[in-house]
Chimera marker file (.cmm) of the C-alpha trace (Angstrom):
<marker_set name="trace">
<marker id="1" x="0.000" y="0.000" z="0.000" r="1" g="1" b="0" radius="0.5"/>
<marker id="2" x="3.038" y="2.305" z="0.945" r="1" g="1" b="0" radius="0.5"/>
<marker id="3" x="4.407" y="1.648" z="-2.518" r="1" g="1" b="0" radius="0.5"/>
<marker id="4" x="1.535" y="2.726" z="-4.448" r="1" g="1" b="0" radius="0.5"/>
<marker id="5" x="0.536" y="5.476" z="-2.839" r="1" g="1" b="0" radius="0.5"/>
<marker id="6" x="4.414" y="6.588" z="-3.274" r="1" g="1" b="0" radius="0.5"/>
<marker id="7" x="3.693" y="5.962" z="-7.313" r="1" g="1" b="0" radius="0.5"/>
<marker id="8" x="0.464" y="8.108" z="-7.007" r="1" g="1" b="0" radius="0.5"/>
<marker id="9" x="2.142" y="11.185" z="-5.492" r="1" g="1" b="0" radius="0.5"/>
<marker id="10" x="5.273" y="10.630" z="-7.997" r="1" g="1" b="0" radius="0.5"/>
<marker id="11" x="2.533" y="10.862" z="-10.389" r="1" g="1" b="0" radius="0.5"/>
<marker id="12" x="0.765" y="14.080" z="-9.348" r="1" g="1" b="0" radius="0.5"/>
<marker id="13" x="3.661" y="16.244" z="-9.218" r="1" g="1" b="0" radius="0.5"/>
<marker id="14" x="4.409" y="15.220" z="-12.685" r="1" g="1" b="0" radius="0.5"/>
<marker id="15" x="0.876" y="15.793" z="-13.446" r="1" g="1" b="0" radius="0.5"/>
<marker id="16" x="1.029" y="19.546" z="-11.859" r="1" g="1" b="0" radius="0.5"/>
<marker id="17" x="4.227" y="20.410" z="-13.457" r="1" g="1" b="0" radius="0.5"/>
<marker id="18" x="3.087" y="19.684" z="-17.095" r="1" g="1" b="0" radius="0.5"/>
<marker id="19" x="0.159" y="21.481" z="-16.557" r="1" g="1" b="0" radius="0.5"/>
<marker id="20" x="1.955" y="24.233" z="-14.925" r="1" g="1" b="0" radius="0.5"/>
<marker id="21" x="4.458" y="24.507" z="-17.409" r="1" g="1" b="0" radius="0.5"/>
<marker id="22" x="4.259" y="27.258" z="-19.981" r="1" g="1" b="0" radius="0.5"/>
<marker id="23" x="6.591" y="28.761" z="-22.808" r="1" g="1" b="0" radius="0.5"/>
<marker id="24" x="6.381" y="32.119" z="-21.222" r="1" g="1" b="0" radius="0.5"/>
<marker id="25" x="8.350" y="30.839" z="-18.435" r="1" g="1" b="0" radius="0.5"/>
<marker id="26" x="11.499" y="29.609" z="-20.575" r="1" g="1" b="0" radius="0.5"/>
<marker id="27" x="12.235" y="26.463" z="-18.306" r="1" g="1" b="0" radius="0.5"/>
<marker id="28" x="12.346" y="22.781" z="-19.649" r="1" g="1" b="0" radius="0.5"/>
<marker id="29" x="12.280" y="20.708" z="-23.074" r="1" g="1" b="0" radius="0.5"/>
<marker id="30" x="9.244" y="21.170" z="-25.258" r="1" g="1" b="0" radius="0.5"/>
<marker id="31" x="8.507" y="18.806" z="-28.121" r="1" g="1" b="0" radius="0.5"/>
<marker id="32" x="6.726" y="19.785" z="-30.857" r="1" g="1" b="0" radius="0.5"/>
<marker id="33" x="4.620" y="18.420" z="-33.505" r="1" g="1" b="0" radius="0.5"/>
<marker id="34" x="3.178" y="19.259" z="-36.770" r="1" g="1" b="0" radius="0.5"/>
<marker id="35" x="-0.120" y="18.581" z="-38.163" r="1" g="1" b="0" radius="0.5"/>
<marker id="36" x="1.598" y="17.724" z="-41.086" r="1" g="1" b="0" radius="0.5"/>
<marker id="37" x="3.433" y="14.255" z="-40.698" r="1" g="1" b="0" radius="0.5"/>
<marker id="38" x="5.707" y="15.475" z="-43.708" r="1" g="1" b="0" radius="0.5"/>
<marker id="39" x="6.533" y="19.054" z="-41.969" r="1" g="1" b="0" radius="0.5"/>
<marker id="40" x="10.024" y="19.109" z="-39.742" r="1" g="1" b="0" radius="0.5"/>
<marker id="41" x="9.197" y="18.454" z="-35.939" r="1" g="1" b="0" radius="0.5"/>
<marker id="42" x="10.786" y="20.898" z="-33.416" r="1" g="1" b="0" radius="0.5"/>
<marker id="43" x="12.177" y="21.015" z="-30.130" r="1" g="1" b="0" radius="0.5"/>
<marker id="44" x="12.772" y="23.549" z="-28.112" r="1" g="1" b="0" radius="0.5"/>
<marker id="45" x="15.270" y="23.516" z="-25.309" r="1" g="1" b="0" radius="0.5"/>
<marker id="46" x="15.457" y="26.332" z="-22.963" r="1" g="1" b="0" radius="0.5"/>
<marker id="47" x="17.849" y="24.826" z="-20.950" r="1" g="1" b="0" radius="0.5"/>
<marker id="48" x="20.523" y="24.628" z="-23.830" r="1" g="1" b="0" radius="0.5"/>
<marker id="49" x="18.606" y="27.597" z="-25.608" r="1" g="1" b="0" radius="0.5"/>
<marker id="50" x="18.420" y="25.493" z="-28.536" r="1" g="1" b="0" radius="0.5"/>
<marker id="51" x="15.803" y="25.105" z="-31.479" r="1" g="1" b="0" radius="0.5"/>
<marker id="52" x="16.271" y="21.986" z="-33.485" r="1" g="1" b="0" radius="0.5"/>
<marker id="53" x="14.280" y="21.211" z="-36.327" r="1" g="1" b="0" radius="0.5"/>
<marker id="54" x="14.174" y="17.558" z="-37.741" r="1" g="1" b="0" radius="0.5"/>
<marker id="55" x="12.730" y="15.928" z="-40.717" r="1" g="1" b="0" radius="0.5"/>
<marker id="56" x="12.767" y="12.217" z="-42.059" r="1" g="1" b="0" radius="0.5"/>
<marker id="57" x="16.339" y="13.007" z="-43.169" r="1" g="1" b="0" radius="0.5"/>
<marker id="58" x="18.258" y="15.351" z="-40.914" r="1" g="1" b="0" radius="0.5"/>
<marker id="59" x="18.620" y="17.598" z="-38.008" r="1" g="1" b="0" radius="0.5"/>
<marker id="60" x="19.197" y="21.337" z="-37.659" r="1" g="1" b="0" radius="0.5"/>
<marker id="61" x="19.750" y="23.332" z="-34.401" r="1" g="1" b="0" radius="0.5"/>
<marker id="62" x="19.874" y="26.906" z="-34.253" r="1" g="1" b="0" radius="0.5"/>
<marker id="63" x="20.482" y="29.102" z="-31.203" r="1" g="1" b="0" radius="0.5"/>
<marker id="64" x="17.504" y="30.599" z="-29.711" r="1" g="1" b="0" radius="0.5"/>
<marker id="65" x="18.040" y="34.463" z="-30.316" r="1" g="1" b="0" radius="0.5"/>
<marker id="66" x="15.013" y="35.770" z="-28.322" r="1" g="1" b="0" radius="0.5"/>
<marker id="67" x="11.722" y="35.467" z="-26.824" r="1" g="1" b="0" radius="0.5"/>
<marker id="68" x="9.363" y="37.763" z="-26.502" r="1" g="1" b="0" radius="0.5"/>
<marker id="69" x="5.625" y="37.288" z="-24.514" r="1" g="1" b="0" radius="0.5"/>
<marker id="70" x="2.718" y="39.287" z="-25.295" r="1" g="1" b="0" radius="0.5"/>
<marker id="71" x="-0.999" y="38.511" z="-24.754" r="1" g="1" b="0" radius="0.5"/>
<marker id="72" x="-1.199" y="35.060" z="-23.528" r="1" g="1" b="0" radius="0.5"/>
<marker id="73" x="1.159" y="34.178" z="-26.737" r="1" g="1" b="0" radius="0.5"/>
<marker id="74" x="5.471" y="33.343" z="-26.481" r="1" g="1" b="0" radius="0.5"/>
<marker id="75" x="7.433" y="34.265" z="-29.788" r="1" g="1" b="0" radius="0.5"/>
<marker id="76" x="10.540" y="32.428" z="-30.199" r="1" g="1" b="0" radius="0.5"/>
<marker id="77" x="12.783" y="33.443" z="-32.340" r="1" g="1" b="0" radius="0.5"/>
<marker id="78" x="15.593" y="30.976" z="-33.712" r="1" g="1" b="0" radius="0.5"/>
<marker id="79" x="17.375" y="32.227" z="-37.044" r="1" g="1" b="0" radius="0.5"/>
<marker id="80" x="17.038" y="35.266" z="-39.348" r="1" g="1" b="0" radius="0.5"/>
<marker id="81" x="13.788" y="35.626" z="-40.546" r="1" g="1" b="0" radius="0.5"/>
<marker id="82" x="12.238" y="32.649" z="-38.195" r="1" g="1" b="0" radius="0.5"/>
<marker id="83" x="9.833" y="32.926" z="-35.475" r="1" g="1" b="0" radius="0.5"/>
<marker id="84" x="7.450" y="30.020" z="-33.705" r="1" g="1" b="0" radius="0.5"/>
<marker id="85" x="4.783" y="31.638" z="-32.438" r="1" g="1" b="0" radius="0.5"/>
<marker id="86" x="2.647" y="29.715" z="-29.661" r="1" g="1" b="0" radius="0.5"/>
<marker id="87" x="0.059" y="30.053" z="-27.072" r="1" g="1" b="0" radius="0.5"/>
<marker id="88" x="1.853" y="30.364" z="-23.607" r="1" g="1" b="0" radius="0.5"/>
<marker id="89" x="0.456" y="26.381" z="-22.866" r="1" g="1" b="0" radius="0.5"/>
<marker id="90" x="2.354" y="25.429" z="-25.995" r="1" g="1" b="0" radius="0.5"/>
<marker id="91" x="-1.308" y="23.710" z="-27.296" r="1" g="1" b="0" radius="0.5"/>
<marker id="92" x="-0.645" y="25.108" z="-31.171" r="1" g="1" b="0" radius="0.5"/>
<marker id="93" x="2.256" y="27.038" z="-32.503" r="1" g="1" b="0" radius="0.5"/>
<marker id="94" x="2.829" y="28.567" z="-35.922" r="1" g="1" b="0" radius="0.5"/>
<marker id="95" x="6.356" y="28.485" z="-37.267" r="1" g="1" b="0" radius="0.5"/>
<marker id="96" x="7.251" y="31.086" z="-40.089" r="1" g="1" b="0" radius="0.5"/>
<marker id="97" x="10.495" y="31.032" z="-41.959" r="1" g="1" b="0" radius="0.5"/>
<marker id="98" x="11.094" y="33.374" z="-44.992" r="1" g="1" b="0" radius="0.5"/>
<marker id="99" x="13.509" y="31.849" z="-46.791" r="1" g="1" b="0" radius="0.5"/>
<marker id="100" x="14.927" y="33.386" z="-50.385" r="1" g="1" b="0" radius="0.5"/>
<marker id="101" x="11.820" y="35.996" z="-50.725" r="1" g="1" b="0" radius="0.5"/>
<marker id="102" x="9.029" y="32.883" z="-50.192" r="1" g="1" b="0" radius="0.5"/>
<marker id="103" x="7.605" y="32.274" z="-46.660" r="1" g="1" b="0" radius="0.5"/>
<marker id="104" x="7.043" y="28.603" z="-45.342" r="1" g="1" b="0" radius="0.5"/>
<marker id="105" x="4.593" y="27.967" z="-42.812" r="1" g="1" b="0" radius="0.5"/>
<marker id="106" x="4.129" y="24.699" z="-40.613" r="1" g="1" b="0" radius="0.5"/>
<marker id="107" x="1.363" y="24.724" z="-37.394" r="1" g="1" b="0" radius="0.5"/>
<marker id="108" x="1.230" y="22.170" z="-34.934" r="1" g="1" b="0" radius="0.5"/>
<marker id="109" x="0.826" y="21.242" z="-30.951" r="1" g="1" b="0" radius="0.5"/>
<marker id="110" x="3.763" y="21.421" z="-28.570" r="1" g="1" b="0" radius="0.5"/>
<marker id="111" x="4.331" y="19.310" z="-25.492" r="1" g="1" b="0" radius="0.5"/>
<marker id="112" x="6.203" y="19.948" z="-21.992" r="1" g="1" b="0" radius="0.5"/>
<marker id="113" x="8.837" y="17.549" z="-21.802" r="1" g="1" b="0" radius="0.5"/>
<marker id="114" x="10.405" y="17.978" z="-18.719" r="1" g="1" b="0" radius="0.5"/>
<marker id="115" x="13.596" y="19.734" z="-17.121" r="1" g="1" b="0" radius="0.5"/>
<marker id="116" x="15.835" y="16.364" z="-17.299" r="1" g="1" b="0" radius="0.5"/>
<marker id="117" x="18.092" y="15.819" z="-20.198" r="1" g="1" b="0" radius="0.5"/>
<marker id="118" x="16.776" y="13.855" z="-22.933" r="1" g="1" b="0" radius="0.5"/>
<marker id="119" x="18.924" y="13.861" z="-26.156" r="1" g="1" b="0" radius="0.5"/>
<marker id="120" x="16.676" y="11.217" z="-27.799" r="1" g="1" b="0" radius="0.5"/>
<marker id="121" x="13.550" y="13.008" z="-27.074" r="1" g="1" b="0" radius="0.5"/>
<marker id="122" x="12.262" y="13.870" z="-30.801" r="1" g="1" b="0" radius="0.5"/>
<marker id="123" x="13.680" y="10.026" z="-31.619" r="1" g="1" b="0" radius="0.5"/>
<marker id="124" x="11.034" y="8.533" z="-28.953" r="1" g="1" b="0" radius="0.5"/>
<marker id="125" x="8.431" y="11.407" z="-30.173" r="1" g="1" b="0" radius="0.5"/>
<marker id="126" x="9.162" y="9.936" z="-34.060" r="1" g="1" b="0" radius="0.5"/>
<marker id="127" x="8.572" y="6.732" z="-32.992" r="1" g="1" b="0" radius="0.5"/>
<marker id="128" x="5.760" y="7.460" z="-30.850" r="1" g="1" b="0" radius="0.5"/>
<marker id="129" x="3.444" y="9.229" z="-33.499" r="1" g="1" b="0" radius="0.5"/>
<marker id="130" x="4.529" y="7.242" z="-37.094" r="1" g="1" b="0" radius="0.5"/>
<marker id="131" x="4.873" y="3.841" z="-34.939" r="1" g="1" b="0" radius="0.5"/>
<link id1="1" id2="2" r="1" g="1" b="0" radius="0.2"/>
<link id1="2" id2="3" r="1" g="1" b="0" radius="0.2"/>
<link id1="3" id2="4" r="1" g="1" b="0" radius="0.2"/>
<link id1="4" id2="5" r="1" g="1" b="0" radius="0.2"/>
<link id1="5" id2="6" r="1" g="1" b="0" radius="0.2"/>
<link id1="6" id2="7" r="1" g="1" b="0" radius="0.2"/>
<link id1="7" id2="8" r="1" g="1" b="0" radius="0.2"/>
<link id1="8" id2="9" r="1" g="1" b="0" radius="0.2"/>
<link id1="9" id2="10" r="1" g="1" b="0" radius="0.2"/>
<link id1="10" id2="11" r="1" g="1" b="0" radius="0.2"/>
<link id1="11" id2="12" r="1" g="1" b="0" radius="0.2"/>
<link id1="12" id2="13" r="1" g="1" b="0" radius="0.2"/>
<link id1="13" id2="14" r="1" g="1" b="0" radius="0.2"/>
<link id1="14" id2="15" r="1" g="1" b="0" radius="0.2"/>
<link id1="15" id2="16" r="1" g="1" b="0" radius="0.2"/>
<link id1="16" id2="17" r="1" g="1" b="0" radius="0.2"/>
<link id1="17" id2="18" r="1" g="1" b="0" radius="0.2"/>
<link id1="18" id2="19" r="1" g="1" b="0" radius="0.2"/>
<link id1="19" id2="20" r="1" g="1" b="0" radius="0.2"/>
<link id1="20" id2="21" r="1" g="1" b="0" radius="0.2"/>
<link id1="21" id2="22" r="1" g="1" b="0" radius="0.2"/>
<link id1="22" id2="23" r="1" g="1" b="0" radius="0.2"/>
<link id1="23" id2="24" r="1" g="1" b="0" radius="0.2"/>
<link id1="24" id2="25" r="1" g="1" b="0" radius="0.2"/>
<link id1="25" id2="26" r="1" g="1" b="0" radius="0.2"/>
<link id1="26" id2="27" r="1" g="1" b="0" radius="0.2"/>
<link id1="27" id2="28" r="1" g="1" b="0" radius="0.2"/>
<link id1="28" id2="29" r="1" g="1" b="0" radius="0.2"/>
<link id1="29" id2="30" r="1" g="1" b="0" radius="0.2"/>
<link id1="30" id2="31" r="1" g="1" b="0" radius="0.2"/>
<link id1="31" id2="32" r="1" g="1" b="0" radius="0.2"/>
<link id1="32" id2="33" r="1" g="1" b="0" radius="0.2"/>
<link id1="33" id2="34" r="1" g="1" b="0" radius="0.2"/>
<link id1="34" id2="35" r="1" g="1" b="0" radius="0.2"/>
<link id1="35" id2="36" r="1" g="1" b="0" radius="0.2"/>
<link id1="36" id2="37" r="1" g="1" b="0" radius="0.2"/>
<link id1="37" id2="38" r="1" g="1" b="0" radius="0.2"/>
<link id1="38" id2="39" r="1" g="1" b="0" radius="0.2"/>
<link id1="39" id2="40" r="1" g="1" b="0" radius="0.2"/>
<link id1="40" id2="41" r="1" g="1" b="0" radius="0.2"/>
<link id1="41" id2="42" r="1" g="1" b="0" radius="0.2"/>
<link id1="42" id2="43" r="1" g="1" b="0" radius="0.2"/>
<link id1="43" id2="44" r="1" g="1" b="0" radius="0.2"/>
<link id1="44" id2="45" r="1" g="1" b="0" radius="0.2"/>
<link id1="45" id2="46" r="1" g="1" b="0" radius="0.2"/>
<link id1="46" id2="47" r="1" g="1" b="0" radius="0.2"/>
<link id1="47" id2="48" r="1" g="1" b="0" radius="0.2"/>
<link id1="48" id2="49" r="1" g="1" b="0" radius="0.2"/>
<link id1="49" id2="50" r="1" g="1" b="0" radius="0.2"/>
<link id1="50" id2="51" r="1" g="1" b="0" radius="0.2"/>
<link id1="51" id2="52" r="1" g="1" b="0" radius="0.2"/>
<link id1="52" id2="53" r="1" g="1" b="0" radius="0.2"/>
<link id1="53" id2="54" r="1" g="1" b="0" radius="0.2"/>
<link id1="54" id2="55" r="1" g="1" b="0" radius="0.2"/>
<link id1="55" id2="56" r="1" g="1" b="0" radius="0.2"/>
<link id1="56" id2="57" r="1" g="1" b="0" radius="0.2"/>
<link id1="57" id2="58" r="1" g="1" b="0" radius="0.2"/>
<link id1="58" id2="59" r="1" g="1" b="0" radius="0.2"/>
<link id1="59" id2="60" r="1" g="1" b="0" radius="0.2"/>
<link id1="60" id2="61" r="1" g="1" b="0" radius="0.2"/>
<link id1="61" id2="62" r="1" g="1" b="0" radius="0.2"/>
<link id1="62" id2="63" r="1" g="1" b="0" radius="0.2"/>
<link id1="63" id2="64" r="1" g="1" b="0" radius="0.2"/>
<link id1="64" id2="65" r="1" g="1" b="0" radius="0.2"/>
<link id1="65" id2="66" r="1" g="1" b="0" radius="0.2"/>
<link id1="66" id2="67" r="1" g="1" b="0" radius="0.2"/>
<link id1="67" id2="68" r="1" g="1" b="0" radius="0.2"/>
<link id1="68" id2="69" r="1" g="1" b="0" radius="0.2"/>
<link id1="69" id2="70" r="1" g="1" b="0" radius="0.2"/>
<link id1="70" id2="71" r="1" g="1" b="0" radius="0.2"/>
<link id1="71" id2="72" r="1" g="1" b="0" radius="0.2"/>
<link id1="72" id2="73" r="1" g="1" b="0" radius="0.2"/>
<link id1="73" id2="74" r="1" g="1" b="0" radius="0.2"/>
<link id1="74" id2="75" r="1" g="1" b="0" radius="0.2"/>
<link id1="75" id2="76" r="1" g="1" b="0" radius="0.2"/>
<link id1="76" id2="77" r="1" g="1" b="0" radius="0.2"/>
<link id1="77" id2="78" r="1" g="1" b="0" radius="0.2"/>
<link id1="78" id2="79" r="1" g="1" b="0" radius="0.2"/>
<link id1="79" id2="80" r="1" g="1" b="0" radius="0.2"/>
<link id1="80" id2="81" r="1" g="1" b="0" radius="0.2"/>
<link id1="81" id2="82" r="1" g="1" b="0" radius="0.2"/>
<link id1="82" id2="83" r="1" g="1" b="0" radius="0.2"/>
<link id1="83" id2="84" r="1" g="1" b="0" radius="0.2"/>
<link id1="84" id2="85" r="1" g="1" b="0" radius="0.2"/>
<link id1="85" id2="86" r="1" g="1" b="0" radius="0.2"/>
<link id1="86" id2="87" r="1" g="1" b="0" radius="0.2"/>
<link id1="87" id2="88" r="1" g="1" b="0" radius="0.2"/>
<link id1="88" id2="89" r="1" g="1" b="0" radius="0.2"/>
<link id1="89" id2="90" r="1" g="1" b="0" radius="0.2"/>
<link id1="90" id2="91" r="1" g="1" b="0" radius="0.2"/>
<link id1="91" id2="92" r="1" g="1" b="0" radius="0.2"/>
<link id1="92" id2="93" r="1" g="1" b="0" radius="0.2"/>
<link id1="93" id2="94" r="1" g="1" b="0" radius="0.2"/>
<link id1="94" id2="95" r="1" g="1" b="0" radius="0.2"/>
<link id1="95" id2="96" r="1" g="1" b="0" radius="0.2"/>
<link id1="96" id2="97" r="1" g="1" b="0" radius="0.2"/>
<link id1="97" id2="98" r="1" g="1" b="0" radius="0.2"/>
<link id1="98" id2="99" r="1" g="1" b="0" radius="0.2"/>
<link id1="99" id2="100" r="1" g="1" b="0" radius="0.2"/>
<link id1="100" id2="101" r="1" g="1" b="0" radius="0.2"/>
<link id1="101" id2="102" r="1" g="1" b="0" radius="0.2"/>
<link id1="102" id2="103" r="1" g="1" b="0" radius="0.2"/>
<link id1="103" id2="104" r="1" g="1" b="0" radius="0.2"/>
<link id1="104" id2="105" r="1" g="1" b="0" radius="0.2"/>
<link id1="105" id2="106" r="1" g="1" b="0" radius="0.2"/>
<link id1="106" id2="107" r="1" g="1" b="0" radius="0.2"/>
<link id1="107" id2="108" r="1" g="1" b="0" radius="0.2"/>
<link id1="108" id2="109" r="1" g="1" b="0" radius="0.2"/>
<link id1="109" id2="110" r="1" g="1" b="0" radius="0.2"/>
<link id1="110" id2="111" r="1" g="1" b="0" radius="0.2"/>
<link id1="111" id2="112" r="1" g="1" b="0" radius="0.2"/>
<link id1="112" id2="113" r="1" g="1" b="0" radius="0.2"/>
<link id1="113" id2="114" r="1" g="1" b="0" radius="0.2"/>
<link id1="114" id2="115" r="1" g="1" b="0" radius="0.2"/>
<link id1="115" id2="116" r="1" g="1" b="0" radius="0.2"/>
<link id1="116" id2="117" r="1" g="1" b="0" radius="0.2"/>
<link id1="117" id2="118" r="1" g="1" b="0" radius="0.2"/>
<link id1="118" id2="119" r="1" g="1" b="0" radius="0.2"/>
<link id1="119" id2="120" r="1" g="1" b="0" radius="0.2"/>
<link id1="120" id2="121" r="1" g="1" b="0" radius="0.2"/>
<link id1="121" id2="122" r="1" g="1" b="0" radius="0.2"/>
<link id1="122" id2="123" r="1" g="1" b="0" radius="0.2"/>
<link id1="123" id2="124" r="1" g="1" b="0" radius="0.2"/>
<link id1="124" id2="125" r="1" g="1" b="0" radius="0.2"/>
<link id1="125" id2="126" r="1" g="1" b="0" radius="0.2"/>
<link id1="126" id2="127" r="1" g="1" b="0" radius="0.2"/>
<link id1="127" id2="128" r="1" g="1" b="0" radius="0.2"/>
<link id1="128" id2="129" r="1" g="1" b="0" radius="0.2"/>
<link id1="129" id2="130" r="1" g="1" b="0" radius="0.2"/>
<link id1="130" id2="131" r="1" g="1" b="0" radius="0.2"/>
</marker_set>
C-alpha cells in the first residue's frame, strides 16, 4: 500500500508540473509536432537555448536568439527571418520562416517535456506518433 501510494504522489507532481508549465516561463524541453506528418518536428530547449528542427532526413539546431511574450502568446525566435509563435500552454504554434523571398509555414501542438536531459527526445516522439 506504501508503494503505491508513493507511485500516485510521484505521479501528481508530474501531473502539476506539465500542466503548470508554460513557454512564457522559458524552463524545460518542449517537443513539438506538426499537423503535417511530412513538416520538420521541433524542439525547443530552454535549458541549452536550442531550437532543433528535424525531418525524415536530418537535423538542424539553431540558437535561440530571443523570446518575446505578449498577450497570452510566447514568440521564439531561432534564425534570421524565423519565429514560432505559440500560445503560452504550448497547445498550437505557428512556425514562419522566410527563406529566399518565399515564406514557409508549418502549425502544430507542442508538449512539456520535462527539465531532465533527454537527447533522444524527438527520436522517442518519431517513434511514438509514425509507430
Amino acid at each position: 500500500m506504501r508503494t503505491a501510494s508513493l507511485s500516485l504522489a510521484v505521479l501528481l507532481a508530474a501531473a502539476t508540473t506539465a500542466a503548470a508549465a508554460s513557454l512564457a516561463a522559458q524552463e524545460g524541453r518542449w517537443v513539438c509536432l506538426p499537423d503535417d506528418p511530412a513538416a520538420p518536428q521541433v524542439m525547443v530547449d530552454f535549458e541549452e537555448r536550442l531550437y532543433r528542427r528535424c525531418d525524415q532526413n536530418t537535423c538542424a539546431s539553431y540558437d535561440i536568439l530571443s523570446v518575446r511574450h505578449h498577450a497570452g502568446a510566447t514568440e521564439i525566435a531561432f534564425a534570421p527571418g524565423a519565429i514560432l509563435h505559440a500560445d503560452d500552454a504550448g497547445a498550437r504554434y505557428r512556425e514562419i520562416r522566410v527563406t529566399g523571398g518565399a515564406t514557409i509555414t508549418a502549425s502544430g501542438g507542442c508538449t512539456f517535456r520535462g527539465y531532465g536531459p533527454d537527447s533522444d527526445a524527438l527520436g522517442k516522439e518519431h517513434v511514438r506518433q509514425r509507430g
